[in-house]
PDB file as gemmi writes it, atoms N, CA and C in Angstrom:
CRYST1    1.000    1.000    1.000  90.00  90.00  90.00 P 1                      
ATOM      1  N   UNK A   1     -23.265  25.651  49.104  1.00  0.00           N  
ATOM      2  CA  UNK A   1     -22.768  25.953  47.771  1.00  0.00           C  
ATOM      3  C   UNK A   1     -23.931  26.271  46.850  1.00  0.00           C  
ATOM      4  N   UNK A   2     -23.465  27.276  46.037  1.00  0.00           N  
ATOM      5  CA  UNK A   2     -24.954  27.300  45.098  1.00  0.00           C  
ATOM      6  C   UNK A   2     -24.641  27.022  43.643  1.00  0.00           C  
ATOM      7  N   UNK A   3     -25.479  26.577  42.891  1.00  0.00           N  
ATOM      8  CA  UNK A   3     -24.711  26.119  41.417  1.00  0.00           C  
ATOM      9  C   UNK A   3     -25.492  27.478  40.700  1.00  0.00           C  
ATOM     10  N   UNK A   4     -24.839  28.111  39.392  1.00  0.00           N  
ATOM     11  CA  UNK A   4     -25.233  28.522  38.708  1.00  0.00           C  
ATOM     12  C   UNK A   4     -25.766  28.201  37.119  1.00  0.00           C  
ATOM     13  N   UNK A   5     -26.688  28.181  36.729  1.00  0.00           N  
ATOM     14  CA  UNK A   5     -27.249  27.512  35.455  1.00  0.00           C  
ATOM     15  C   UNK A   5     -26.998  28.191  34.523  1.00  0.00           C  
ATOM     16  N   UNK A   6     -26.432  28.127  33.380  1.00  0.00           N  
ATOM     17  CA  UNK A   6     -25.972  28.737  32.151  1.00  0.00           C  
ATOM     18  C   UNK A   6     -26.652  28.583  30.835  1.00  0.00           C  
ATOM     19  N   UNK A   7     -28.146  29.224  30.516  1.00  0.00           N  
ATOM     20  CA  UNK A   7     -28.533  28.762  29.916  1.00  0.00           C  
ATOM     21  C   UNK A   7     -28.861  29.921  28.585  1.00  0.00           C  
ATOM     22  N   UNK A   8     -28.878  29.227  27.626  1.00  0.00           N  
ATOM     23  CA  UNK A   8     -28.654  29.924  26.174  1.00  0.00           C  
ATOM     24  C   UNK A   8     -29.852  30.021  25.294  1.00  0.00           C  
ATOM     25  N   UNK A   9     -30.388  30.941  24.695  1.00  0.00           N  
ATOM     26  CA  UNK A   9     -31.133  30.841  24.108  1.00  0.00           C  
ATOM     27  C   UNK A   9     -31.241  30.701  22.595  1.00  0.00           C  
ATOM     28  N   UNK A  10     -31.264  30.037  21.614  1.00  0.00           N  
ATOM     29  CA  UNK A  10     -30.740  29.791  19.927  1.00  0.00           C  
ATOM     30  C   UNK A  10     -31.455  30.336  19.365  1.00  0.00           C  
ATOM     31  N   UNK A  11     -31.118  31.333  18.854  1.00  0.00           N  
ATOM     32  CA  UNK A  11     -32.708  32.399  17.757  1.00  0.00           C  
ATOM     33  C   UNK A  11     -32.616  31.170  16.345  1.00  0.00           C  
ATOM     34  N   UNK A  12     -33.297  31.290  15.957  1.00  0.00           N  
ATOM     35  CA  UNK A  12     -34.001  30.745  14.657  1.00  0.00           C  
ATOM     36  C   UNK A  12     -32.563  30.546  13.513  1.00  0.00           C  
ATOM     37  N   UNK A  13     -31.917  31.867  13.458  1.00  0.00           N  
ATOM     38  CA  UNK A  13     -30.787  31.891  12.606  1.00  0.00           C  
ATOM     39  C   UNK A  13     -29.735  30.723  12.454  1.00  0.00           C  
ATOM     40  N   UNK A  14     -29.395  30.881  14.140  1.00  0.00           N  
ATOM     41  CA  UNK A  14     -28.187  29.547  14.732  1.00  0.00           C  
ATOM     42  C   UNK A  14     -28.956  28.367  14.671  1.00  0.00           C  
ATOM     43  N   UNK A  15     -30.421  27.977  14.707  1.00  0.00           N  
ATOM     44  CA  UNK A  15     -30.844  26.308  14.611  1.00  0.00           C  
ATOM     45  C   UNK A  15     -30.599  26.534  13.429  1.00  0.00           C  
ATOM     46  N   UNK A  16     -31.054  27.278  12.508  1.00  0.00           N  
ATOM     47  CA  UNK A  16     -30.716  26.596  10.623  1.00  0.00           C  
ATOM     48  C   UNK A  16     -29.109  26.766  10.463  1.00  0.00           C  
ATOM     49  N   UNK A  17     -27.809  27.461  10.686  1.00  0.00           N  
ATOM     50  CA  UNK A  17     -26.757  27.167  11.157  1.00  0.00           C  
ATOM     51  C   UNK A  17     -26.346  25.564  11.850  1.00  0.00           C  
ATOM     52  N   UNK A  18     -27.077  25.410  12.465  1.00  0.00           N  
ATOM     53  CA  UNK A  18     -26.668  24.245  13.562  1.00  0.00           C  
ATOM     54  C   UNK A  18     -27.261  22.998  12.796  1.00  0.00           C  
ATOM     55  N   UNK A  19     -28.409  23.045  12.181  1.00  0.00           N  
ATOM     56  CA  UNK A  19     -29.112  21.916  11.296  1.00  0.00           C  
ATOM     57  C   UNK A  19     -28.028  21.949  10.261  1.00  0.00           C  
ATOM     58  N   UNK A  20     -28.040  22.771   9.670  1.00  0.00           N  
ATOM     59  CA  UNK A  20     -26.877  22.877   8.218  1.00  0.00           C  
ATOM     60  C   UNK A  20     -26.167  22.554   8.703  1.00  0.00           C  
ATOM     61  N   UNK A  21     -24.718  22.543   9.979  1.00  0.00           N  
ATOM     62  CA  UNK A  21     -23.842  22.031  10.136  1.00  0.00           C  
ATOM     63  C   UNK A  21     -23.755  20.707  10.393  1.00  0.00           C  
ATOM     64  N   UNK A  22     -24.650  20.052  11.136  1.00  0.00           N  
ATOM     65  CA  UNK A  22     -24.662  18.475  11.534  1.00  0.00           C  
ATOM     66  C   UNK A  22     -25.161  17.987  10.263  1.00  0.00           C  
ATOM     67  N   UNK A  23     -25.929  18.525   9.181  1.00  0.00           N  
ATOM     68  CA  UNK A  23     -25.815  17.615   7.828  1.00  0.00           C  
ATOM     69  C   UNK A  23     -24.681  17.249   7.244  1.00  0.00           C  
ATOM     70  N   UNK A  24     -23.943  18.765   7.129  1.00  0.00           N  
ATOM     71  CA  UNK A  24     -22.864  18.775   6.726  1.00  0.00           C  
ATOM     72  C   UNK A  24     -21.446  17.640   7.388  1.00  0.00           C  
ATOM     73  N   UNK A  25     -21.438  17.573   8.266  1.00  0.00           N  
ATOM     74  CA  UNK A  25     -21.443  16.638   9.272  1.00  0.00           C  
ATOM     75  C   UNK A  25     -21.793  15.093   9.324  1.00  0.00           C  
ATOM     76  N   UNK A  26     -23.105  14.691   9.294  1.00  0.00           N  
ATOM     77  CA  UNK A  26     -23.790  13.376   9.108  1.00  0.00           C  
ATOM     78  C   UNK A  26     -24.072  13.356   7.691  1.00  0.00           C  
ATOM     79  N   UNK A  27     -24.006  13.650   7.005  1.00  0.00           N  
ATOM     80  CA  UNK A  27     -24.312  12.821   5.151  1.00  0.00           C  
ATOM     81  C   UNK A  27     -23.105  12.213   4.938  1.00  0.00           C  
ATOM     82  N   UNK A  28     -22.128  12.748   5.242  1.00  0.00           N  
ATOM     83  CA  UNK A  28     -20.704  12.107   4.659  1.00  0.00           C  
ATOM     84  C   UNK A  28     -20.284  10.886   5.620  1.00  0.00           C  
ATOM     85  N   UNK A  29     -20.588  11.032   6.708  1.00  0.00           N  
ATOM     86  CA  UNK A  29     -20.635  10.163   7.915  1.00  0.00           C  
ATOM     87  C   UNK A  29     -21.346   9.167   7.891  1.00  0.00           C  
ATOM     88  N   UNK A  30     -22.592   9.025   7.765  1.00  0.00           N  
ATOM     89  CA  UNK A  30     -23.626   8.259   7.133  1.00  0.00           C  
ATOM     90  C   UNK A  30     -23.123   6.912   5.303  1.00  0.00           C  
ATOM     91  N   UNK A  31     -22.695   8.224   4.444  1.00  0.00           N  
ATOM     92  CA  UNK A  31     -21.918   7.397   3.451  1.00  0.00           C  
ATOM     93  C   UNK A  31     -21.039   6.615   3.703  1.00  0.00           C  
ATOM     94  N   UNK A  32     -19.988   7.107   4.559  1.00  0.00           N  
ATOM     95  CA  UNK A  32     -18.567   6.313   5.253  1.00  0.00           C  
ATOM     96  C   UNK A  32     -19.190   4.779   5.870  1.00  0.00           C  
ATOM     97  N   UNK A  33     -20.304   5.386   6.866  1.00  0.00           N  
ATOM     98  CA  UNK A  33     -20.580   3.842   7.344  1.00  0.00           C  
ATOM     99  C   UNK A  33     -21.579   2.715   6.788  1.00  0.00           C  
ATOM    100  N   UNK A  34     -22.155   3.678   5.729  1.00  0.00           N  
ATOM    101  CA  UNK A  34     -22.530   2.577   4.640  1.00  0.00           C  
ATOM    102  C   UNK A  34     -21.686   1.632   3.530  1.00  0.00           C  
ATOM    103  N   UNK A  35     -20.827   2.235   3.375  1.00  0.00           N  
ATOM    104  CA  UNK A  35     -20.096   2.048   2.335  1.00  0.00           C  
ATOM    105  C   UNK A  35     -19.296   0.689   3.286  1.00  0.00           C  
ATOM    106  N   UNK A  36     -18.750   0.881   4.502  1.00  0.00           N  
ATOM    107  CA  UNK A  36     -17.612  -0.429   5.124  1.00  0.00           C  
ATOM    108  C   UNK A  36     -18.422  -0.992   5.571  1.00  0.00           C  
ATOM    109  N   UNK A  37     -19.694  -0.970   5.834  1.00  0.00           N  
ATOM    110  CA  UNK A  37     -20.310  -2.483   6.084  1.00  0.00           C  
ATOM    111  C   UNK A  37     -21.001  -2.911   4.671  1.00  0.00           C  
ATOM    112  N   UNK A  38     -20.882  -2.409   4.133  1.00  0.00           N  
ATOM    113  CA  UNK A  38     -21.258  -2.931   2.308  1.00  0.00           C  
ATOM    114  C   UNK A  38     -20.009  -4.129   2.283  1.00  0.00           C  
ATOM    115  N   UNK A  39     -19.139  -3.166   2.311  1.00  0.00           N  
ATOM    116  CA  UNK A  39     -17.882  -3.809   2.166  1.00  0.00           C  
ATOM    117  C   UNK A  39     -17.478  -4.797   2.542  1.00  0.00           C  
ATOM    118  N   UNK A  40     -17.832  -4.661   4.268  1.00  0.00           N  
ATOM    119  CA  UNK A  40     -17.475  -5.484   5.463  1.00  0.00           C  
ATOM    120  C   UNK A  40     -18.181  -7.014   4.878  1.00  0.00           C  
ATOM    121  N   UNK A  41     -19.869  -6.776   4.976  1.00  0.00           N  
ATOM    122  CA  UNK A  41     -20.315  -7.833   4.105  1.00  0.00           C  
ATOM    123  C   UNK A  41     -19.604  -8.464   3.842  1.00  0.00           C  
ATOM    124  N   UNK A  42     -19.184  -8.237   2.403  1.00  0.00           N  
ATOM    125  CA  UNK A  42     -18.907  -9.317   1.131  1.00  0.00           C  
ATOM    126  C   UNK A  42     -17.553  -9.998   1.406  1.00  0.00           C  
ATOM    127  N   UNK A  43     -17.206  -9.722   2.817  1.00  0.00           N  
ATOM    128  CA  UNK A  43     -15.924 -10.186   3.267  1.00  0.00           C  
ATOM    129  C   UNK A  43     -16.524 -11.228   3.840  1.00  0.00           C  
ATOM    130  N   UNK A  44     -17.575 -11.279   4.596  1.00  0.00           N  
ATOM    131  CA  UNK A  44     -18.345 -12.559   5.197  1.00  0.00           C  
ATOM    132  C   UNK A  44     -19.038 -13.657   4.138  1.00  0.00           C  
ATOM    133  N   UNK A  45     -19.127 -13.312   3.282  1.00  0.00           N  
ATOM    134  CA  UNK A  45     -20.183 -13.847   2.394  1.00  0.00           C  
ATOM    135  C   UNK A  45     -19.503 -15.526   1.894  1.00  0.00           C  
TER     136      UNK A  45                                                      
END                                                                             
């Protein structure tokens, strides 16, 4: 059997695309899970 490798190359354009999207992505994500263990906390306290 032979496997074939599928491999892609990302010009410059699609990494600042791809960076911009996972911010877009992780800042709000990042807030969410700050915010319920803030929260979570003061439930232990």
């Amino acid at each position: 059997m032979s496997e074939t490798t599928h491999h892609e190359t990302v010009s410059g354009a699609n990494k600042v695309k791809l960076v911009l999207a996972w911010t877009l992505v992780g800042v709000p994500l990042c807030w969410g899970i700050f915010n319920t263990l803030t929260k979570a906390a003061l439930l232990f306290q």
